[in-house]
PQR file of N, CA, C, O and H, with PARSE charges and radii, in Angstrom:
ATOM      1  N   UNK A   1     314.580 361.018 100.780 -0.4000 1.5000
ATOM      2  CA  UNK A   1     313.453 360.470 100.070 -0.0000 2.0000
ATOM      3  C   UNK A   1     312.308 361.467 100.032  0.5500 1.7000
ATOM      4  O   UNK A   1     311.704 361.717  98.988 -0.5500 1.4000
ATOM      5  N   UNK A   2     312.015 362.052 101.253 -0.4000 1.5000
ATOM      6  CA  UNK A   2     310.735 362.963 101.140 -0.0000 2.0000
ATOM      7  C   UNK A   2     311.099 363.998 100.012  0.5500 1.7000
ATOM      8  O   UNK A   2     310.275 364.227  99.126 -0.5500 1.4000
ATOM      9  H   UNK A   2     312.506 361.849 102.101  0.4000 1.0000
ATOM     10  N   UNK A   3     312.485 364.711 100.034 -0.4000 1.5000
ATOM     11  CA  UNK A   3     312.634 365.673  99.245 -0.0000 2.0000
ATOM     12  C   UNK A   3     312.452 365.439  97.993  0.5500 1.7000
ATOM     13  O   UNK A   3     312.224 366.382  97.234 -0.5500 1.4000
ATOM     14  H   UNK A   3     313.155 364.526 100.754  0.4000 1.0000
ATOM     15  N   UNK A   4     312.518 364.131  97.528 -0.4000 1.5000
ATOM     16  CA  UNK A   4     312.395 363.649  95.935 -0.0000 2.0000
ATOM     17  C   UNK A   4     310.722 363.557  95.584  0.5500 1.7000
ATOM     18  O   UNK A   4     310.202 363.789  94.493 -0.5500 1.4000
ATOM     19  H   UNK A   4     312.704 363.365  98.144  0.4000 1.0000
ATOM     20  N   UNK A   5     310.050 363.148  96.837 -0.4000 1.5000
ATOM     21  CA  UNK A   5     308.781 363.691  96.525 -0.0000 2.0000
ATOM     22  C   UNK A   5     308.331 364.514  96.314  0.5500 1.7000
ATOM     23  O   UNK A   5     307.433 364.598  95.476 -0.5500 1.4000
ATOM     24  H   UNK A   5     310.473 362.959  97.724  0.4000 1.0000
ATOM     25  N   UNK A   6     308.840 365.598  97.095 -0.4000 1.5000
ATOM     26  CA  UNK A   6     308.516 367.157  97.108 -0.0000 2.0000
ATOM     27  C   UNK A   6     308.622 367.316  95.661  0.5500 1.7000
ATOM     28  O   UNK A   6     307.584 367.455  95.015 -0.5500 1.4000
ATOM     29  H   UNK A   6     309.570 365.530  97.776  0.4000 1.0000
ATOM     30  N   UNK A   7     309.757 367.312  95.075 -0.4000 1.5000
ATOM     31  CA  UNK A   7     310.585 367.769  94.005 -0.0000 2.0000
ATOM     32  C   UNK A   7     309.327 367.226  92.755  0.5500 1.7000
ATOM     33  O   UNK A   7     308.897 368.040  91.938 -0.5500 1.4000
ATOM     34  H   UNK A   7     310.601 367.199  95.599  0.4000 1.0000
ATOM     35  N   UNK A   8     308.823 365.679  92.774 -0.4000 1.5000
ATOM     36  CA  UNK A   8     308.147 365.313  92.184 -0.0000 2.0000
ATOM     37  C   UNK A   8     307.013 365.625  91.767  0.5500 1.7000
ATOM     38  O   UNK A   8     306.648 365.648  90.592 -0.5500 1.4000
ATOM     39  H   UNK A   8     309.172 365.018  93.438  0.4000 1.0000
ATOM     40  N   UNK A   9     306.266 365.936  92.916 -0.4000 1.5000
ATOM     41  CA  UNK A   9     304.741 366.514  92.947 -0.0000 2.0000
ATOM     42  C   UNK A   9     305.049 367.811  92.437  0.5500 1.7000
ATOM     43  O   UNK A   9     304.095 368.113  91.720 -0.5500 1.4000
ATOM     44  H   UNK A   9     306.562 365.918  93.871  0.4000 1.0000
ATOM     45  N   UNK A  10     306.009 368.864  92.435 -0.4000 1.5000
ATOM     46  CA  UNK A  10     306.296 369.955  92.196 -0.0000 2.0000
ATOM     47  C   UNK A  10     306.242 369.793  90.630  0.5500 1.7000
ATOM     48  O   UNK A  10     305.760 370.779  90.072 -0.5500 1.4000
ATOM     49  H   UNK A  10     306.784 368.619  93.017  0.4000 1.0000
ATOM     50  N   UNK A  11     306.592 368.865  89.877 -0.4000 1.5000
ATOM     51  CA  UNK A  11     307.238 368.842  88.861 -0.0000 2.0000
ATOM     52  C   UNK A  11     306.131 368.162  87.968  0.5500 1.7000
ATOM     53  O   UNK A  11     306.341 368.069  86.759 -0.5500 1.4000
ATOM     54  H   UNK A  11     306.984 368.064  90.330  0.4000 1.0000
ATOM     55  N   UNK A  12     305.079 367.731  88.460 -0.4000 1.5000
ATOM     56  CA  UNK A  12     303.941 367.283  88.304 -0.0000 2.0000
ATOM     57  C   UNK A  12     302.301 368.304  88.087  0.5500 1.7000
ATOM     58  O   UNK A  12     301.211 368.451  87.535 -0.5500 1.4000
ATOM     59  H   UNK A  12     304.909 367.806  89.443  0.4000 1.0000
ATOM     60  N   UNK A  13     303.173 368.692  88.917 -0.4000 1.5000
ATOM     61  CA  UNK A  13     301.903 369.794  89.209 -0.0000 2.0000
ATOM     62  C   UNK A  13     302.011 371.506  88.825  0.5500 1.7000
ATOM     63  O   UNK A  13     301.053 372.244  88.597 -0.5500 1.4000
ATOM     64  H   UNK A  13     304.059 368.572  89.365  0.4000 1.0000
ATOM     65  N   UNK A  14     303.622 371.920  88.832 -0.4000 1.5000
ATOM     66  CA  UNK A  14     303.709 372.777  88.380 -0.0000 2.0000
ATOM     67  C   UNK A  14     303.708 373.716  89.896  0.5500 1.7000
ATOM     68  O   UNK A  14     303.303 374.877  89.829 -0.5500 1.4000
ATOM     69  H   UNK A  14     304.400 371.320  89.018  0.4000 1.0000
ATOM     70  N   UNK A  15     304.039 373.321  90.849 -0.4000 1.5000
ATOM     71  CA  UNK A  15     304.580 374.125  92.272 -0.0000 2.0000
ATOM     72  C   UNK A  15     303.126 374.070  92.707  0.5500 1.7000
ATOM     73  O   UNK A  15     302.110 373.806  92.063 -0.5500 1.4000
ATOM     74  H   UNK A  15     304.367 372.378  90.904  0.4000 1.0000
ATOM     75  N   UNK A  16     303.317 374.405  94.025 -0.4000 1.5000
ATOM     76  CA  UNK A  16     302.203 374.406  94.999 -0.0000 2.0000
ATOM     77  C   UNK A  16     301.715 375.914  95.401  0.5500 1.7000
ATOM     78  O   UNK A  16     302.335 376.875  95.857 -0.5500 1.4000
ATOM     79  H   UNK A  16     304.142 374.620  94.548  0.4000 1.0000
ATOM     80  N   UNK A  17     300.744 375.776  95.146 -0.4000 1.5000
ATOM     81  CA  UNK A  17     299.746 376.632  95.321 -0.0000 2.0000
ATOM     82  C   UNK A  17     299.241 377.593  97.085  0.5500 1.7000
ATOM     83  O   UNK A  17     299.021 378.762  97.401 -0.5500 1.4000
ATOM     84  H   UNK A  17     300.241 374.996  94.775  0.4000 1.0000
ATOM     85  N   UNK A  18     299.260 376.435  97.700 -0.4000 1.5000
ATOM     86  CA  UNK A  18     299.056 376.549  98.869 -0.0000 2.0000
ATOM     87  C   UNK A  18     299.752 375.458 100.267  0.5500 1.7000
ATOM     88  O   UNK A  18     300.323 374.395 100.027 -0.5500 1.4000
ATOM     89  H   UNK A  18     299.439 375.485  97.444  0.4000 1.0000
ATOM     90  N   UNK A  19     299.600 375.858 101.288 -0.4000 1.5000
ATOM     91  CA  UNK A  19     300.303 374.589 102.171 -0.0000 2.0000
ATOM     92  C   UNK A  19     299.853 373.425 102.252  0.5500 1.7000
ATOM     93  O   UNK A  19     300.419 372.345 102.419 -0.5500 1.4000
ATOM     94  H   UNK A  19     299.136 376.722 101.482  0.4000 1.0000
ATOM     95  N   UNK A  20     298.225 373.855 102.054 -0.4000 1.5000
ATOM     96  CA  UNK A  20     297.443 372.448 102.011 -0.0000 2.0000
ATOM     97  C   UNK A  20     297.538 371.349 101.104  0.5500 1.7000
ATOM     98  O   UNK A  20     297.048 370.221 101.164 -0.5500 1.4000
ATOM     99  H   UNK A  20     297.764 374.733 101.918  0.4000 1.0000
ATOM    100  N   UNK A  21     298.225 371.869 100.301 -0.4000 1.5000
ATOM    101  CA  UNK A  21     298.784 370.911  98.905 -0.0000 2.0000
ATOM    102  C   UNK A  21     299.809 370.064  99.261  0.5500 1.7000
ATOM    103  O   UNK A  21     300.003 368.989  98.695 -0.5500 1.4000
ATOM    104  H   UNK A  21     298.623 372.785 100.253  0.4000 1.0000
ATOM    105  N   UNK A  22     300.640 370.592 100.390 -0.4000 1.5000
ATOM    106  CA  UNK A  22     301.834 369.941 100.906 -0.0000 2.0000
ATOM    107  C   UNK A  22     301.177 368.158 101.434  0.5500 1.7000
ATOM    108  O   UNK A  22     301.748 367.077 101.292 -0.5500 1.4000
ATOM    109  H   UNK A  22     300.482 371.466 100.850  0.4000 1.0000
ATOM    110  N   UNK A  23     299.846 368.450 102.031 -0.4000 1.5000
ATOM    111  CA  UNK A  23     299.282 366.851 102.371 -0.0000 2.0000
ATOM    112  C   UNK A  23     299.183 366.121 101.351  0.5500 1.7000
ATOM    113  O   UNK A  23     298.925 364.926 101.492 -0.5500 1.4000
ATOM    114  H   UNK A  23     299.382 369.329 102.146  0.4000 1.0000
ATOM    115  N   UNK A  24     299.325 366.559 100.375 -0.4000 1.5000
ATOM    116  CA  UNK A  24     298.962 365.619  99.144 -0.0000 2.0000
ATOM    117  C   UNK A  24     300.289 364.972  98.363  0.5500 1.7000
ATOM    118  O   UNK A  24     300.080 364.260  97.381 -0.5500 1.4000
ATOM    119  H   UNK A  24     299.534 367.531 100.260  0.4000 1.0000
ATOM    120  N   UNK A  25     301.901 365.268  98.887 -0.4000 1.5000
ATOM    121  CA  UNK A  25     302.655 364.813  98.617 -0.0000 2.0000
ATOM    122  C   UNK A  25     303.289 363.354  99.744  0.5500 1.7000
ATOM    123  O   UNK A  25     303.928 363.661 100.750 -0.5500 1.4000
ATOM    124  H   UNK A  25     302.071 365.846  99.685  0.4000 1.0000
ATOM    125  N   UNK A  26     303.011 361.779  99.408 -0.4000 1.5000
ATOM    126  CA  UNK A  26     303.918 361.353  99.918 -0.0000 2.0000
ATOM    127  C   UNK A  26     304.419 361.363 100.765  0.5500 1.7000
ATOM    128  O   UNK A  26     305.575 361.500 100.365 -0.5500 1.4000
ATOM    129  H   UNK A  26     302.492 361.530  98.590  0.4000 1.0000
ATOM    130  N   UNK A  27     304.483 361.284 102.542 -0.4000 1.5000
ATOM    131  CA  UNK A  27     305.349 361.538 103.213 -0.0000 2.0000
ATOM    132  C   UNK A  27     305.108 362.366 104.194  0.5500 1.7000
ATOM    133  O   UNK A  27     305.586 362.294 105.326 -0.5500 1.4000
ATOM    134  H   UNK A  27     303.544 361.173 102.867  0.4000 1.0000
ATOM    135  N   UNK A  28     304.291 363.245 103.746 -0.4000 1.5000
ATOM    136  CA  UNK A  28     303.690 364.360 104.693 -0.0000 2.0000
ATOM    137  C   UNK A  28     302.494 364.065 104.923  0.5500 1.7000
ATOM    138  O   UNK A  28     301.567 363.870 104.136 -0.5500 1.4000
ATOM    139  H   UNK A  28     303.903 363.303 102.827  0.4000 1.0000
ATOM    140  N   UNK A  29     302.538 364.033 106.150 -0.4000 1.5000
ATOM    141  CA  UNK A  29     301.662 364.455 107.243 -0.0000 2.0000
ATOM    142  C   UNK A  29     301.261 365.450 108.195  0.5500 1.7000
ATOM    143  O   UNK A  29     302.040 366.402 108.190 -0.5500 1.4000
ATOM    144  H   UNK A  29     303.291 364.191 106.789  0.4000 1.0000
ATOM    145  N   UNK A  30     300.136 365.579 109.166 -0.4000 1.5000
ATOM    146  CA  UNK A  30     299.684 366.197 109.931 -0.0000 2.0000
ATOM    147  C   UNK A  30     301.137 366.897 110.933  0.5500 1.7000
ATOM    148  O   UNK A  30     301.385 368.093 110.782 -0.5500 1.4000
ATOM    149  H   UNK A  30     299.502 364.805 109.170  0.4000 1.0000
ATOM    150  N   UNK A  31     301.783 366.274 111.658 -0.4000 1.5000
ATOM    151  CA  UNK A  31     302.839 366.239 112.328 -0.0000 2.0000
ATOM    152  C   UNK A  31     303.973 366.973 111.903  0.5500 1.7000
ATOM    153  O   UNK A  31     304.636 367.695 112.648 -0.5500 1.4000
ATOM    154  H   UNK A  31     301.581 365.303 111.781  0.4000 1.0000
ATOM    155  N   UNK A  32     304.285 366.702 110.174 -0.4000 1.5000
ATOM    156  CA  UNK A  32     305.259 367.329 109.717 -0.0000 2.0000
ATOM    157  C   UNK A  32     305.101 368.376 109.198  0.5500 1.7000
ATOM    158  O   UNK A  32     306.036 369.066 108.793 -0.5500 1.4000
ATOM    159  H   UNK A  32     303.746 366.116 109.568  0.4000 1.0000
ATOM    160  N   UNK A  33     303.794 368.712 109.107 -0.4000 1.5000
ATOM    161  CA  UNK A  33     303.332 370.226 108.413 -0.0000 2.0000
ATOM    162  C   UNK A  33     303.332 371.254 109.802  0.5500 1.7000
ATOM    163  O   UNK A  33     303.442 372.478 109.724 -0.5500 1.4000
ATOM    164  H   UNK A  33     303.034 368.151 109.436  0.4000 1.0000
ATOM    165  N   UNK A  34     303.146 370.277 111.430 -0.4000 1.5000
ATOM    166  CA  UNK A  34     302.767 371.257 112.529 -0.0000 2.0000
ATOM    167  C   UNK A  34     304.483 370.957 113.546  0.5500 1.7000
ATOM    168  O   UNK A  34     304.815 371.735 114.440 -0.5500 1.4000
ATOM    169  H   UNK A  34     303.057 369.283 111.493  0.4000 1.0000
ATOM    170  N   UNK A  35     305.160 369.983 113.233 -0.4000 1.5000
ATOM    171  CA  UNK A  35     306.256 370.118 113.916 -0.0000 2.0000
ATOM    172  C   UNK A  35     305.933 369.303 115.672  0.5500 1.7000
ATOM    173  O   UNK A  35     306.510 369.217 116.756 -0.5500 1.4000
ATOM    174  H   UNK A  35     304.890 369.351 112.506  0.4000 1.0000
ATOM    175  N   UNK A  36     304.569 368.820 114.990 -0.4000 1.5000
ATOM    176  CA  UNK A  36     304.655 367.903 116.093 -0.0000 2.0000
ATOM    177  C   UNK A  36     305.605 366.892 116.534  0.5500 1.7000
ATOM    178  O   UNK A  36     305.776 366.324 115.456 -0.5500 1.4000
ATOM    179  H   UNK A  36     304.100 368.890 114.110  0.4000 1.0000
ATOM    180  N   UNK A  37     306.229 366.366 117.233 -0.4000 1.5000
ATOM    181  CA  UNK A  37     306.968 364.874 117.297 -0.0000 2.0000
ATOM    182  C   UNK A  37     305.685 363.736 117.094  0.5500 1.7000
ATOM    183  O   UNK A  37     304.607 363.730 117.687 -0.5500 1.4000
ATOM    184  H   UNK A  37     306.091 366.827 118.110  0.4000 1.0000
ATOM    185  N   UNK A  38     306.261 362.628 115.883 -0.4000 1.5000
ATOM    186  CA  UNK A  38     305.695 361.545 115.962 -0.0000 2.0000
ATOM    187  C   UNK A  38     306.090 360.481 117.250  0.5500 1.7000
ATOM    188  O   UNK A  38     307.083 360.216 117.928 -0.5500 1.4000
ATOM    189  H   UNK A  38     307.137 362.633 115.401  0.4000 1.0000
ATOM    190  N   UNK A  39     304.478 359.994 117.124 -0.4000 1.5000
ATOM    191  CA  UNK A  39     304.032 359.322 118.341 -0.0000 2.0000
ATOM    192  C   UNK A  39     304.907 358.282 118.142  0.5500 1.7000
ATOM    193  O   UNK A  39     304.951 357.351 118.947 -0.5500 1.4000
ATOM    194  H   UNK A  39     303.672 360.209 116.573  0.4000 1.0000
TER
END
């Protein structure tokens, strides 16, 4: 599911620019951008 977001916002937007753009897709969060384990 996340990957279909990815794919989406990509396809929306025309690819990402930067990592910080990655928060703005769906799914991602703080945790999954740093590899934290969720609480």
């Amino acid at each position: 599911m996340l990957a279909q977001h990815i794919v989406d916002y990509r396809t929306q937007h025309g690819g990402f620019r930067s990592v910080d753009e990655l928060h703005e897709v769906n799914g991602i969060g703080e945790s999954t951008l740093t590899g934290s384990p969720r609480a």
